[in-house]
C-alpha positions as CSV (number, residue, x, y, z in Angstrom):
1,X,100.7,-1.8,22.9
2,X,101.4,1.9,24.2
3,X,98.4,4.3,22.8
4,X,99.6,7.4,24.0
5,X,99.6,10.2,22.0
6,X,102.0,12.2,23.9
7,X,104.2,11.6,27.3
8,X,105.8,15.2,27.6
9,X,103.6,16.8,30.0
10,X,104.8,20.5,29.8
11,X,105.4,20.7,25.8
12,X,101.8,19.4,25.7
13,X,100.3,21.2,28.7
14,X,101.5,24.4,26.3
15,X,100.3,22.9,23.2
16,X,97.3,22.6,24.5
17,X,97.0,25.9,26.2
18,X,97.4,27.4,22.4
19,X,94.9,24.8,21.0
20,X,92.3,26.6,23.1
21,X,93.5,30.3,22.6
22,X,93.7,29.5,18.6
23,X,90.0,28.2,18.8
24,X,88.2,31.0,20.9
25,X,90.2,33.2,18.7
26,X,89.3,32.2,15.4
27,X,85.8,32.4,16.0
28,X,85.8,35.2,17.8
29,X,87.7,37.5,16.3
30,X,87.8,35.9,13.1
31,X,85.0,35.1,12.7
32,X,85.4,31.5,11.4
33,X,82.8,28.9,11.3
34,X,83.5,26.6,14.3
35,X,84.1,23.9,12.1
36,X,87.2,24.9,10.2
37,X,88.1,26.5,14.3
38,X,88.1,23.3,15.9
39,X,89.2,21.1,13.0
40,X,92.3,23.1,12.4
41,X,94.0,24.1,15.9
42,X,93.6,19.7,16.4
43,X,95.8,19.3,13.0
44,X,98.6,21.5,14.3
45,X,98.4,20.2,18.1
46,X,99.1,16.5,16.1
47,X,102.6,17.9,14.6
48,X,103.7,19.4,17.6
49,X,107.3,17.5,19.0
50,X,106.7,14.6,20.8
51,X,103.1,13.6,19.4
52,X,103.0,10.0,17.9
53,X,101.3,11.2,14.9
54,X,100.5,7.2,14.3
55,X,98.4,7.4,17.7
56,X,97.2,10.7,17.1
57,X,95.8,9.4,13.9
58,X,93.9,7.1,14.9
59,X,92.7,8.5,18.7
60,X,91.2,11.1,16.1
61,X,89.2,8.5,13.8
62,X,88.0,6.3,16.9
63,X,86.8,9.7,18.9
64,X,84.9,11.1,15.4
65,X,83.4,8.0,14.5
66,X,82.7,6.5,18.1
67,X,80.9,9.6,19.3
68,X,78.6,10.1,15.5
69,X,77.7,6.0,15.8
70,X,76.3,6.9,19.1
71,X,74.3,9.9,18.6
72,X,74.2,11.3,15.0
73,X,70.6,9.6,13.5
74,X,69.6,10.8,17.3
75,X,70.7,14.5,16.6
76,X,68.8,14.2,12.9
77,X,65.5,13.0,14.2
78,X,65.7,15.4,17.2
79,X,65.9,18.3,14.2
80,X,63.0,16.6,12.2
81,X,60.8,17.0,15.2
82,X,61.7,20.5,16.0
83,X,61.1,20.6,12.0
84,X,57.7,19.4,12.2
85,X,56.6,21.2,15.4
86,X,57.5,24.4,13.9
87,X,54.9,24.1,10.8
88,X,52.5,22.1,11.8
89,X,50.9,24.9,14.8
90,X,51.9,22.8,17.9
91,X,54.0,25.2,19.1
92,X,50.9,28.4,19.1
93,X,48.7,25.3,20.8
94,X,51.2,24.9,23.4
95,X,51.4,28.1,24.7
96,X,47.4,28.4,24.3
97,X,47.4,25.7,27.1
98,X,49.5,26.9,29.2
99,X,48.6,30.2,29.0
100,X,45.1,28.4,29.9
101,X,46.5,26.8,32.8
102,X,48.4,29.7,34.4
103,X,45.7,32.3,33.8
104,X,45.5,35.3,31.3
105,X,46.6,37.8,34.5
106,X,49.5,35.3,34.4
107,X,51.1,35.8,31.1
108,X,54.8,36.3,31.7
109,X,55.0,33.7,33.9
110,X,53.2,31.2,31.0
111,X,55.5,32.1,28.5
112,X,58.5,31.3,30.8
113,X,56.9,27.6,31.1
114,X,56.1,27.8,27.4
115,X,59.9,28.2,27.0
116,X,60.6,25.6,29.6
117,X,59.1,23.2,27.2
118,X,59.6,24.2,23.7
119,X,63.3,24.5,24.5
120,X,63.4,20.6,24.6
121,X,62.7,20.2,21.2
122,X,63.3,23.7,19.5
123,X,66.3,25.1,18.8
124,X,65.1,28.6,20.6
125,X,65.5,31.3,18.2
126,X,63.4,29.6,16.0
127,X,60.7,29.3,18.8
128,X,61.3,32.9,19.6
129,X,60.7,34.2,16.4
130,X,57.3,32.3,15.9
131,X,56.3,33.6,19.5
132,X,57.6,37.0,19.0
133,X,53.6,38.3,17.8
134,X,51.9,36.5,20.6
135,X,54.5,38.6,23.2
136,X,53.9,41.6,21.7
137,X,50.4,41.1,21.6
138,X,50.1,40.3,25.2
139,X,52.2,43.3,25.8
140,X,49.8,45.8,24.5
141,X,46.8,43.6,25.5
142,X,47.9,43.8,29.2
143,X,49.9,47.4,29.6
144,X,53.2,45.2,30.2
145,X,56.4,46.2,29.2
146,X,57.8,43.5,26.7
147,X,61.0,43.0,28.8
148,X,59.0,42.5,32.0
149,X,56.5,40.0,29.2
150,X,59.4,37.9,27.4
151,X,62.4,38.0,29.9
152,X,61.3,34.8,31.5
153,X,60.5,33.0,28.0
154,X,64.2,34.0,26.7
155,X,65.8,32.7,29.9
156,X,63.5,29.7,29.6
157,X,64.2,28.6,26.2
158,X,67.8,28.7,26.2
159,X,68.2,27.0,29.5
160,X,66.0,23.7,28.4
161,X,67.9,24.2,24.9
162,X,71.1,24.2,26.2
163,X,70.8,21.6,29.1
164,X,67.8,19.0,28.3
165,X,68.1,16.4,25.9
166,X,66.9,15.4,23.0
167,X,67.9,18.9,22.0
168,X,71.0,18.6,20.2
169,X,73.5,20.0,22.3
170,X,72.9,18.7,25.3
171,X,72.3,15.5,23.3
172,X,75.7,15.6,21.8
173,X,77.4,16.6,25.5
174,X,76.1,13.4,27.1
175,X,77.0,11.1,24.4
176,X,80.7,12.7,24.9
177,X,80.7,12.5,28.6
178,X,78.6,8.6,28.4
179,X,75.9,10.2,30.6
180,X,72.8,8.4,31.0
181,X,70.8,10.1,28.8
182,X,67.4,9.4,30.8
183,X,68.7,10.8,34.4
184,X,69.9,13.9,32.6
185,X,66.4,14.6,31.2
186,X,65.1,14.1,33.9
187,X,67.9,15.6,37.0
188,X,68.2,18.7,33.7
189,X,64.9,19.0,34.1
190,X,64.8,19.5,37.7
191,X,67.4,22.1,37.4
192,X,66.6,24.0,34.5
193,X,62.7,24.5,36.1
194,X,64.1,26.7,39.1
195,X,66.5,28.7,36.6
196,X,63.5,29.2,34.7
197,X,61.6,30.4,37.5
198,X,64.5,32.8,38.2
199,X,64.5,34.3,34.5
200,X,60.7,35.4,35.0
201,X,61.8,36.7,38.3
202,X,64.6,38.9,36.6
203,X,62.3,39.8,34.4
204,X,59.7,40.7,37.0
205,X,61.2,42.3,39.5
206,X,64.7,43.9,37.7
207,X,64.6,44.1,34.5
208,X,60.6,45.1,34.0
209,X,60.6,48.3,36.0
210,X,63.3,49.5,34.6
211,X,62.8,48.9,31.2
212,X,59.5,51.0,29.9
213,X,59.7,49.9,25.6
214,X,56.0,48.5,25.2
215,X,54.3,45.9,23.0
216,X,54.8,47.1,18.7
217,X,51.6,47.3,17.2
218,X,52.5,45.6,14.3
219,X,54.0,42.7,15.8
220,X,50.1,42.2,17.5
221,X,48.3,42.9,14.4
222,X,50.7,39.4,12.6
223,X,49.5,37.5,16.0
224,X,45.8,38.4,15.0
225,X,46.1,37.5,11.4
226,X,47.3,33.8,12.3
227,X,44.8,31.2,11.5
228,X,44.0,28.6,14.5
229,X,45.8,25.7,14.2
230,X,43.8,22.3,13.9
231,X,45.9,19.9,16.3
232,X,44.6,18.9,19.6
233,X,46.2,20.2,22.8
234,X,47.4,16.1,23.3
235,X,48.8,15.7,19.6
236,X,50.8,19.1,20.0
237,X,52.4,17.9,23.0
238,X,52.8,14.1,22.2
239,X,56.1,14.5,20.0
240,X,57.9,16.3,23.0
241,X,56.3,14.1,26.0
242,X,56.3,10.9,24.3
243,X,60.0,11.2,23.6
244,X,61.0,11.9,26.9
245,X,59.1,9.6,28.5
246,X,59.9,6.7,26.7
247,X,63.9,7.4,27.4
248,X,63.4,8.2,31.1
249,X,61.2,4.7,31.4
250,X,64.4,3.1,29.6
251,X,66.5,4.6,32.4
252,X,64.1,3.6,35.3
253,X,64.1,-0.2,33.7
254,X,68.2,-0.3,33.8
255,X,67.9,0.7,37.6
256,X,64.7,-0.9,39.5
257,X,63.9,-4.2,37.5
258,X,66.1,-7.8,37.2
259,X,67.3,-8.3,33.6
260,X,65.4,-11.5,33.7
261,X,62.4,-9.5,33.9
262,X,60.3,-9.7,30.2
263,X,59.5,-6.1,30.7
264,X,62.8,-5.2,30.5
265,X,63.9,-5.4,27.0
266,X,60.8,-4.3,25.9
267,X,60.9,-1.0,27.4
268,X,64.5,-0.9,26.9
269,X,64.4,-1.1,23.3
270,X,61.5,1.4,23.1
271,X,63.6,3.6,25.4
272,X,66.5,3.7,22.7
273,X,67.0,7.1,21.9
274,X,67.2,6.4,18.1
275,X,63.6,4.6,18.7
276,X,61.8,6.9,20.8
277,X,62.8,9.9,18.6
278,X,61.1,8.0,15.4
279,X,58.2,7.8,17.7
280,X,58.3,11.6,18.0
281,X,58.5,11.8,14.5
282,X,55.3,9.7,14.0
283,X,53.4,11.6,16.5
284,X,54.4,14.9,15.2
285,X,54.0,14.1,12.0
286,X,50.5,12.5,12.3
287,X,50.0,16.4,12.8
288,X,50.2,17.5,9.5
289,X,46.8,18.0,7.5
290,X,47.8,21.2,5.0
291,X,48.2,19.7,1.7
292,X,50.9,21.6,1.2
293,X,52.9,21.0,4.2
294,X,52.2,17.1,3.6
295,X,54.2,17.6,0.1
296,X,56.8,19.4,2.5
297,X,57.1,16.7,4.9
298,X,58.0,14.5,2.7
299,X,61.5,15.9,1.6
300,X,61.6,19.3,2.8
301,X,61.4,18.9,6.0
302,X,63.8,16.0,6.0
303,X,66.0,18.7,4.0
304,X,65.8,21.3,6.4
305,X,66.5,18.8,9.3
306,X,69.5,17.8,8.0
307,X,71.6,21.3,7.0
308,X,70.3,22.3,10.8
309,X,72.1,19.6,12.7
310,X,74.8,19.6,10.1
311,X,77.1,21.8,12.1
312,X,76.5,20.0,15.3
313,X,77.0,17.1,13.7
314,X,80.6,17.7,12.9
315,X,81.1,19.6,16.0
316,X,80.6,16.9,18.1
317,X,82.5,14.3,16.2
318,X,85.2,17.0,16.5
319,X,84.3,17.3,20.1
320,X,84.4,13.4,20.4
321,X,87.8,13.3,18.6
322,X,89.5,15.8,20.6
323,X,88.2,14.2,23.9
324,X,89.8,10.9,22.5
325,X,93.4,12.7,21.6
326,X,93.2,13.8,25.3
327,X,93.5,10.4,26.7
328,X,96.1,9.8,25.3
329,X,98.2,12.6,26.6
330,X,99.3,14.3,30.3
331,X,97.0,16.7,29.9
332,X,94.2,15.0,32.0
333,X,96.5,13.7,34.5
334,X,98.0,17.7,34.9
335,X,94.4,19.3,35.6
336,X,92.9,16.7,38.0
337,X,96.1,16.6,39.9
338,X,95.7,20.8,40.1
339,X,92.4,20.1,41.3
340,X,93.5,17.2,43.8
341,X,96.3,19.5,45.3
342,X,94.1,22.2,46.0
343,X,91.2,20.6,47.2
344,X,88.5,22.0,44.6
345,X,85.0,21.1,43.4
346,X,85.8,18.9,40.5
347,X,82.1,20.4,39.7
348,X,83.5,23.5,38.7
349,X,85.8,22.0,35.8
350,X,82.9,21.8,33.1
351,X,80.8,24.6,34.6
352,X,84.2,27.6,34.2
353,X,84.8,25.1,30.2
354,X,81.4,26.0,29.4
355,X,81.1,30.0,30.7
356,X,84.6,30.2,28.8
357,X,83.3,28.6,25.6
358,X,79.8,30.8,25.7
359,X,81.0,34.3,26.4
360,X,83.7,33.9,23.8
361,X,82.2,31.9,20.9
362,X,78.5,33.2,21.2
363,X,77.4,30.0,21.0
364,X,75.8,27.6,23.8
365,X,76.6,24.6,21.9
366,X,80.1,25.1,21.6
367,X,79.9,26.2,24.9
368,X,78.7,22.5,26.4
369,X,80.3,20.6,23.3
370,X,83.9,22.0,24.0
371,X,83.0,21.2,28.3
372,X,81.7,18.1,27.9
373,X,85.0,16.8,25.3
374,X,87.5,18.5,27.9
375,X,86.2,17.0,30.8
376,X,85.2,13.4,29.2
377,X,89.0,11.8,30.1
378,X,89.5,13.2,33.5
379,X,85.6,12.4,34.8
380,X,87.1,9.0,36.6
381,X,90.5,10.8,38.2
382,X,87.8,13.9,39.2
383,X,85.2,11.2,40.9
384,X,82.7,13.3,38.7
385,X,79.6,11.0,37.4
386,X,79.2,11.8,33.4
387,X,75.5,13.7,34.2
388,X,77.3,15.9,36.9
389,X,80.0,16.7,34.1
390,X,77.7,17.4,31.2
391,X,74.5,19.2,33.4
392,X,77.8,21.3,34.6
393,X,78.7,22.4,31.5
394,X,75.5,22.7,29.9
395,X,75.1,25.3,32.7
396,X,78.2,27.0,32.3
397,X,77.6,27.1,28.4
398,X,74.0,29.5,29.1
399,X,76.5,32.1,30.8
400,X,76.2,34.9,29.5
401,X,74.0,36.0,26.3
402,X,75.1,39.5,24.9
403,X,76.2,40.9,21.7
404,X,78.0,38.6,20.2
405,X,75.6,35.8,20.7
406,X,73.3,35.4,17.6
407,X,70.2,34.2,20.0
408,X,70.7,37.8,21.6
409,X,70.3,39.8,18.7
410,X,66.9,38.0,17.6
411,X,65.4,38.4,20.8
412,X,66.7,42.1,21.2
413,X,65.6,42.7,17.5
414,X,62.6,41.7,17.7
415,X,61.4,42.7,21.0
416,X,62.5,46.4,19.9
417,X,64.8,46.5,22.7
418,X,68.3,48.8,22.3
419,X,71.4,46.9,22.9
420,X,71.6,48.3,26.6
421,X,68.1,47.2,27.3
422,X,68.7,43.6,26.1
423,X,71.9,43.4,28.3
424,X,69.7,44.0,31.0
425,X,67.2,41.8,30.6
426,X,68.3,39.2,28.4
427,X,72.1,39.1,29.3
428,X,70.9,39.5,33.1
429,X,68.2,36.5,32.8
430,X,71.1,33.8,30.8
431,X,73.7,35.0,33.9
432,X,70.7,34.7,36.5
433,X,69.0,31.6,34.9
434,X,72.7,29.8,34.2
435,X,74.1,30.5,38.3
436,X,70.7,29.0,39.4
437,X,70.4,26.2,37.1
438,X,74.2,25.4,38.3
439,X,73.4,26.0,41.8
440,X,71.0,23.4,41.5
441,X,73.1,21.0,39.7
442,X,75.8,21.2,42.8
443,X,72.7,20.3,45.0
444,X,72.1,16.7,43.5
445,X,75.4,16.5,42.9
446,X,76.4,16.8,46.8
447,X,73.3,14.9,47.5
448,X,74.5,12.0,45.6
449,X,71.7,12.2,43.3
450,X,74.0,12.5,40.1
């Protein structure tokens, strides 16, 4: 039975082309929600000449529903956490430690591993915001400048947010690529911790000096106000490590032990992402003691879980359709030949996708949603593993915060930073942290790591 969806290579090479064009523009210029964006340029590529709208049809339905069976309770629980982590004061006793760890002459440099963390399980405005007193704070405390105090933790959290799973968006980005979701935790990881390093470095040695705004008073005197929270320093981080760890161990079993082994299923059922993330919700929510936010918990939270991974919801069964619809045309075969002919990286593909998607959309989960469901179909003609693919584009997707990125303009609001200031240091850290991060994925990746 022939599945194709189209077998005119130029009429659908162009159709195509304009798919892309009509999507950047809409929510670019237009300022459309990306749902409506995506969903609509896919209807009018399916009536273009020469589409079997029968195929079309149903590569749409198999991508939407195949990619949501895989990962949407995932994406949910993933937001629950981040839900809980928020109220509950484990984010405050996080940085605390490290902060302990690093040294108080140290601060910038804690604050960019704070981010390194927090950006695993918090979507990193929100972890910006409840930060935002303690940076301030430390500013005044210390005589640093806030861009030279809060570059690194910027850079940090939307690196980890954008790349490291169980996030949502890189979460969504391997499920469309079928990457492992243990190695890219763990290979993300890797990465992401030298473009972190990198950020505090901008921020250190570029963008401090040359930025003199200091710490706002006000901002410090909300910092002191805060009550201590109650959690230990383990129960903070068990909802983020226990997570991880669990899904990396389910990787490590599938590699190093015999299927006959009892161990195995054991940890590989534990390792299930939709399992190790209920874990994380038990653990975080085994943090909540204030009556009130036990009421909360209950519903609420649940509530607030659910209209925040909404939109990524939908974008990545969008994501997952359009990657199906793809198969099923020349497209794939047109763009790793191009590659092929002229001998280039097939690295490159997701990483230029997701820099595309960023700088245009604003948004880093477009950004490595739209890479990861372009490159999905052509990963086997590329000789590209799925991690390479979606650690390439998560990468790409970071490049380059600046004004029409909604993260920016928290972080430059509220660190009191003009517009030109937050280009320096913010915009400067996402471009620094995002080459780095990349650089580092092309490492493994030549090294036959991923």
């Amino acid at each position: 039975m022939n599945n194709s969806v189209s077998i005119h290579p130029l009429l659908t090479l162009v159709a195509f082309i304009l798919l892309v064009i009509v999507l950047f523009f809409l929510i670019a210029k237009w300022k459309w929600h990306v749902f409506l964006a995506m969903l609509i340029p896919i209807i009018f590529f399916g009536i273009i000449p020469g589409i079997q709208q029968d195929n079309f049809i149903n590569a749409f339905e198999e991508g939407f529903g195949k990619t949501l069976g895989k990962i949407g309770v995932v994406i949910v629980l993933g937001s629950v956490i981040a839900e809980a982590l928020k109220h509950t004061g484990a984010i405050k006793v996080i940085t605390q430690s490290i902060i302990k760890l690093v040294g108080s002459k140290r601060i910038p440099l804690a604050l960019t591993f704070t981010g390194f963390i927090l950006g695993i399980a918090i979507f990193s405005d929100v972890a910006y915001v409840i930060l935002n007193p303690l940076v301030h704070a430390s500013a005044l405390a210390t005589n640093t400048g806030i861009a030279a105090m809060s570059t690194g933790l910027v850079g940090s959290l939307q690196l980890t947010h954008a790349i490291v799973p169980p996030t949502p968006g890189p979460l969504a980005a391997a499920a469309l690529v079928g990457a492992d979701i243990g190695k890219t935790i763990i290979y993300g990881g890797i990465c992401c911790l030298f473009g972190s390093v990198s950020c505090w470095a901008w921020g250190k040695w570029v963008a401090g000096p040359r930025i003199k705004t200091l710490g706002n008073p006000e901002f410090a005197l909300e910092s002191e106000k805060e009550l201590q929270p109650y959690i230990s320093v383990v129960a903070a981080y068990a909802p983020i490590i226990v997570p991880i760890v669990l899904i990396s161990l389910h990787s490590v079993a599938r590699l190093y032990l015999d299927e006959g082994n009892f161990i195995r299923p054991i940890i590989t059922y534990l390792g299930w992402p939709v399992c190790a993330l209920t874990v994380g919700v038990w653990l975080a929510y085994r943090n909540v003691y204030n009556i009130e936010h036990k009421a909360d918990s209950r519903s609420k939270w649940i509530e607030n879980a659910l209209r925040g991974s909404a939109m990524i919801l939908v974008v990545t069964g969008l994501g997952g359709s359009l990657s199906e619809i793809l198969k099923g045309t020349p497209i794939v075969n047109f763009i790793t030949d191009f590659f092929v002919h002229y001998q280039l990286p097939a690295i490159i593909l997701p990483f230029l996708i997701g820099v595309i998607g960023n700088m245009i959309t604003g948004s880093t989960t477009v950004g490595v949603i739209t890479a990861a469901s372009i490159a999905a179909p052509m990963l086997g003609d590329l000789n590209l593993s799925p991690e390479a693919a979606m650690l390439s584009g998560a990468s790409g997707s970071v490049i380059i915060k600046y004004v029409n990125s909604s993260y920016f303009w928290v972080c430059t609001s509220l660190s009191r930073l003009s517009v030109n200031e937050g280009m320096l240091a913010y915009g400067g850290a996402t471009l620094i942290g995002g080459l780095v991060t990349f650089f580092m994925v092309c490492v493994l990746w030549g090294s036959g790591l991923i």
